[in-house]
N, C-alpha and C positions, 0 to 999 in steps of 0.2 A: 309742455305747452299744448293746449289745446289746437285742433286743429282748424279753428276757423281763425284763431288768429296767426297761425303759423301761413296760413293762404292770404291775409290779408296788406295791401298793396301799400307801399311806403312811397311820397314823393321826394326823394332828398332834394333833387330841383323841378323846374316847373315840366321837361318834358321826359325825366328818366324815372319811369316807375320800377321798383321791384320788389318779390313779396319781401315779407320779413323772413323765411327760411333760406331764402339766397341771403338777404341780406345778413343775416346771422353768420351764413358759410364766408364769406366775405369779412367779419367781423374776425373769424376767428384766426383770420392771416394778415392782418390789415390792423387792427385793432380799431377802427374807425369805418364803415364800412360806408357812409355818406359821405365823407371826406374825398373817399377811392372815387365814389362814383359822380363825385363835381369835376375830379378832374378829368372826366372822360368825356368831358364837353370842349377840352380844349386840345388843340394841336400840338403836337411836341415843336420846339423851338426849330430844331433842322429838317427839311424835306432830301429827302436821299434820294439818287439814282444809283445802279448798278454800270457801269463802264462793261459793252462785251468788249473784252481784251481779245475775242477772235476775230474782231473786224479794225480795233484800233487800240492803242494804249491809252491809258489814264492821261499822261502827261502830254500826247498829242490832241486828245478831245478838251482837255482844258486851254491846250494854247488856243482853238476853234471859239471855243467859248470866249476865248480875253477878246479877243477879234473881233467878234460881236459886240462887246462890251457887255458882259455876261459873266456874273462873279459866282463859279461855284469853288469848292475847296476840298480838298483830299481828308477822307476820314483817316483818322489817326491811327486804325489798325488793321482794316480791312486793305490792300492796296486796287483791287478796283471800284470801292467805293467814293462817290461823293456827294456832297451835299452843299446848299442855299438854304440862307436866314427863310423861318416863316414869319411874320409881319405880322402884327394886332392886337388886340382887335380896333379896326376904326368903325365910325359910323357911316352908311351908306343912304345916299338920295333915294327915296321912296315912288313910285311913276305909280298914275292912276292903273295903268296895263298890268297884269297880272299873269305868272306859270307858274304851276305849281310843278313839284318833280319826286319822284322816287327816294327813296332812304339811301341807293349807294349814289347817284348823282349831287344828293343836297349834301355829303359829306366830299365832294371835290370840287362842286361849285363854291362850299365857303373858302375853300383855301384859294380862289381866283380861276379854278379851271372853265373852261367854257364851254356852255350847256351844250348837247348833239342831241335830238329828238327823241333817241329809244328811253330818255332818263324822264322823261315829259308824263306828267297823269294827266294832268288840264289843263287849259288856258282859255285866256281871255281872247275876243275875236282881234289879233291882233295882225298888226301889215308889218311888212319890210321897212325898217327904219324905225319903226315904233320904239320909244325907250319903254323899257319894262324891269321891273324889278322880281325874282325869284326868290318863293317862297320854298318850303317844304309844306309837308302836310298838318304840321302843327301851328300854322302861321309865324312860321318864324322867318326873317329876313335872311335871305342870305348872300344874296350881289344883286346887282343892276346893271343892264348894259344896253345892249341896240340889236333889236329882232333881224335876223339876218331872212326869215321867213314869213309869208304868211303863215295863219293859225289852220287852215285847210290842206299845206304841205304838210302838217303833222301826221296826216293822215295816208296824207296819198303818198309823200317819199318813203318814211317810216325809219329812215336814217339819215346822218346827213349833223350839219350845224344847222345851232337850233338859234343860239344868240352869241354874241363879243361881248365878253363880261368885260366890265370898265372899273367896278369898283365892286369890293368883297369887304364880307367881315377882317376876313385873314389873306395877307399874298404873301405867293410865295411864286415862282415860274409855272408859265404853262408846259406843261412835259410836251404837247404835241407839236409846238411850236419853237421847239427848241432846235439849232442847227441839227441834221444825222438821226434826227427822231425816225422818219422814215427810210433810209438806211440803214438803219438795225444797231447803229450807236451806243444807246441806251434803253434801259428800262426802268422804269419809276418800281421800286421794290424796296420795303422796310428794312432800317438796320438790320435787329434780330432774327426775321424772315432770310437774310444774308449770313448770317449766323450757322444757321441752317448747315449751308455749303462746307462753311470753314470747319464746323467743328466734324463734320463726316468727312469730309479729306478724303475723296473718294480717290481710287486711280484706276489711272487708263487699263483700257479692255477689260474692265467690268462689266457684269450681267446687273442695271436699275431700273429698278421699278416705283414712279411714281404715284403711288395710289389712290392719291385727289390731287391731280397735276393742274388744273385752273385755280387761276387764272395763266400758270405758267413762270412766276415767280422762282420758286424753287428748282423746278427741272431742267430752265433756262441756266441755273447758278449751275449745275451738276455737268448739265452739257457743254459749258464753257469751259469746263476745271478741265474734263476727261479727253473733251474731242471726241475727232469722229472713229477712235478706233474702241468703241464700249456700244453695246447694245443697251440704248435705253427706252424703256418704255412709259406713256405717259397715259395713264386712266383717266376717265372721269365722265361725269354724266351727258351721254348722250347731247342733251341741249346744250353743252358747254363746250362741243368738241369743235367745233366750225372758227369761232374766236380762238381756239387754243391753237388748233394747228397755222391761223394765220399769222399768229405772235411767232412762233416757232419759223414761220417762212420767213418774217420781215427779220429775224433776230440770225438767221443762215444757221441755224438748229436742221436741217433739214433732214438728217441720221435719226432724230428721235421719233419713235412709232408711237403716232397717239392715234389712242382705243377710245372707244364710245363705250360704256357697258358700266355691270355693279362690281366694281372691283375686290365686293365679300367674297367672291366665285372664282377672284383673278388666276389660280392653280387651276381651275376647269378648263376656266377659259384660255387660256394661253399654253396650259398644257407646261407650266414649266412648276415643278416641287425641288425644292430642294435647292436651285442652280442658281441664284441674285446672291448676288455680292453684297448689294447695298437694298434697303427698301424704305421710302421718305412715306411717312402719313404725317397728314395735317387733315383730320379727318374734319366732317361740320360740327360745329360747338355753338356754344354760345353768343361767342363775338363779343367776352363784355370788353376788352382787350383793344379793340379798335374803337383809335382818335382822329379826330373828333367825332361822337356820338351824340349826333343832335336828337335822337326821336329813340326810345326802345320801351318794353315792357316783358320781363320773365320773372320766370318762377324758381325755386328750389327744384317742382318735379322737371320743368324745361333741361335742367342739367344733368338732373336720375336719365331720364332718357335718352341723352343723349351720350352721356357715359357706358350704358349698355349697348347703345349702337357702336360708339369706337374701340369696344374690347372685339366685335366682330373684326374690322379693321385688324387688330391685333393678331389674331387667332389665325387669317389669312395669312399676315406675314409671316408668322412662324414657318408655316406651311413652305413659303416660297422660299426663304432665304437656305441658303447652304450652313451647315456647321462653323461658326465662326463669321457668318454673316451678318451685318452692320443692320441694322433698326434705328433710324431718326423719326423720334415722335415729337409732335410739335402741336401748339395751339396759338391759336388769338384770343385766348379765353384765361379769367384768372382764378377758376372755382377749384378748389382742389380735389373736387369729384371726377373734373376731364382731365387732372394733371398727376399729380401726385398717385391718387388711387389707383390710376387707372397703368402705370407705371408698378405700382404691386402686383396688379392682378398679370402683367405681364413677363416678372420674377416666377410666381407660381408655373406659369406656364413651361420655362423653361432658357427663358432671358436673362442675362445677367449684367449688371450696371458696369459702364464706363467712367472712369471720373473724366470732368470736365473743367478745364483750366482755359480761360479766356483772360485776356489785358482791359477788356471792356471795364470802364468805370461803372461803380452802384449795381452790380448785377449781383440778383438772392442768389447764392447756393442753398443746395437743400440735400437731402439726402439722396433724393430720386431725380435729381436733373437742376438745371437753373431757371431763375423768371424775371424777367425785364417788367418792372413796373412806372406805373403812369406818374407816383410819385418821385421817380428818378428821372421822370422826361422822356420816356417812351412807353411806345405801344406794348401795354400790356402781355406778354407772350412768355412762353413755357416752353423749352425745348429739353430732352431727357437721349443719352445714346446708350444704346441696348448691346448686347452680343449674346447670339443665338447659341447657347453651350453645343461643346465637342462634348459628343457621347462616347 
């Protein structure tokens, strides 16, 4: 194939571009590679939270919840998981008032969450009480509700609520608003992102190393397993670290050490080779994996590129983990360039494959690990367990 058509952009719908070399890569797992990428506009039917079991049980946060009158339900294999129906799509009342909002806001404002300022690109000169309807950048609808601010706090607070969504494409609960939200209760975290935890099965007084620890998802799952008799640490970029350790304060994680820094250096920096027990990457990818995706546009090279960045990732952990040390590699992404490949080139080095046995309904096995697909009702994702060979 010639290369100007190999670059050239496909709309399978009206707001998800991709070229035809992705899409091809796509094709050749999928058999359909536009089919994959309509359902990436829709939510999976259940919204999950994570239960920390180090501040409460499963079975006493849902009695909390009955109380409320507040209907979540025990996932069928996880036992601190739960979940609530997500709803829709309906149609929402349109208001002459206008905000627009950022790519990760417009993906939890459709499911009913409620707008807070940092997620805001523009808006109409709007007052306190004004009804207003929330777009994304592609003018697409996505709730309506009642401005809790003027359009000039946008500026001056810079955080804070922004509006009370009233009506969404999709509902499903508001997580912040939920009873023990700020007591450290719960945290909104994907099935197979939870997955994660179960299939590393970490134990107490372990040496973990998180190596892209935000939003805190996963090393929240780690520190709840192990407690506080394991040293664990949690990387990630500098601007990410301020939100990360607040999640960790509000969740009573308060043992896990989280670092600001490039975690390809984390042997330098930390000064530890050879001594982790366990080491989690979920490095940056793609994201074609995450539902719902109202707005994107990539490439074939977007994921060459970024598969060369996560074998650094890789290379790192080697380094850190001890002989017989655990490797959980994980994506939001479905290209087999971030997954499967990169899962080879981690054998070569010196890794060698765990099989993996889960009760989870419709999950691929593969040679090199599992992957939750959109076609089965979940968020797209790929998880692979490693062991660092005894020399």
């Amino acid at each position: 194939m010639g290369k100007d058509v190999a670059n050239k952009y496909i709309n399978c719908n009206e707001t998800l571009s991709y070229n035809i070399g992705l899409l091809e890569e796509l094709d050749s797992l999928f058999g359909n590679s536009c089919k994959i990428v309509n359902l990436l506009s829709k939510p999976p039917t259940r919204f999950y939270l994570r239960v920390n079991t180090l501040k409460i049980s499963r079975d006493e946060y849902l009695n909390i919840l009955k109380e409320n009158k507040i209907n979540f339900y025990k996932d069928e294999n996880i036992d601190y998981a739960i979940y609530t129906p997500i709803n829709g799509p309906y149609e929402i009342p349109i208001y002459d008032k206008k905000i627009y909002v950022n790519k990760y806001a417009s993906e939890s404002i459709y499911l009913g969450s409620n707008l807070y300022i940092p997620g805001i690109l523009k808006a109409d000169k709007i007052r306190k009480g004004d009804k207003v309807t929330i777009f994304n950048k592609n003018e697409i609808p996505l709730a309506s509700g009642i401005s809790v601010i003027d359009w000039e706090d946008i500026y001056r607070l810079k955080k804070g609520l922004a509006v009370i969504v009233e009506d969404s494409i999709y509902k499903t609960q508001k997580i912040r608003e939920l009873p023990g939200f700020e007591e450290g209760y719960v945290y909104s975290q994907s099935l197979p992102s939870m997955w994660v935890g179960e299939i590393a099965n970490p134990k107490e007084g372990s040496i973990i190393i998180d190596m892209n620890a935000a939003p805190g998802g996963k090393v929240g799952n780690i520190a709840q397993k192990v407690g506080r008799n394991s040293k664990i640490i949690a990387i990630d970029r500098p601007s990410k670290i301020n939100d990360l350790k607040e999640k960790m304060k509000r969740l009573g994680y308060d043992w896990v050490e989280v670092i600001g820094g490039d975690s390809r250096y984390a042997s330098q920096e930390l000064n530890i080779k050879e001594k982790a027990d366990l080491v989690l990457i979920d490095p940056p990818c793609t994201n074609l994996g995450v539902i719902p995706k109202l707005s994107d546009k990539k490439s074939l090279r977007d994921a060459l590129i970024l598969s060369r960045y996560q074998k650094q990732f890789i290379n790192e952990a080697f380094k850190l983990l001890k002989p017989g040390g655990i490797l959980m590699y994980s994506t939001c992404t479905l290209t087999y360039i971030e997954n499967e490949e990169n899962i080879k080139y981690a054998l070569d080095l010196g890794f060698e494959l765990e099989d993996i046995n889960i009760k989870e309904k419709n999950v691929i096995k593969n040679d090199y690990g599992i992957r939750f697909s959109p076609e089965n009702n979940y968020p797209g994702f790929f998880i692979s367990k490693l062991i660092k060979k005894k020399t």
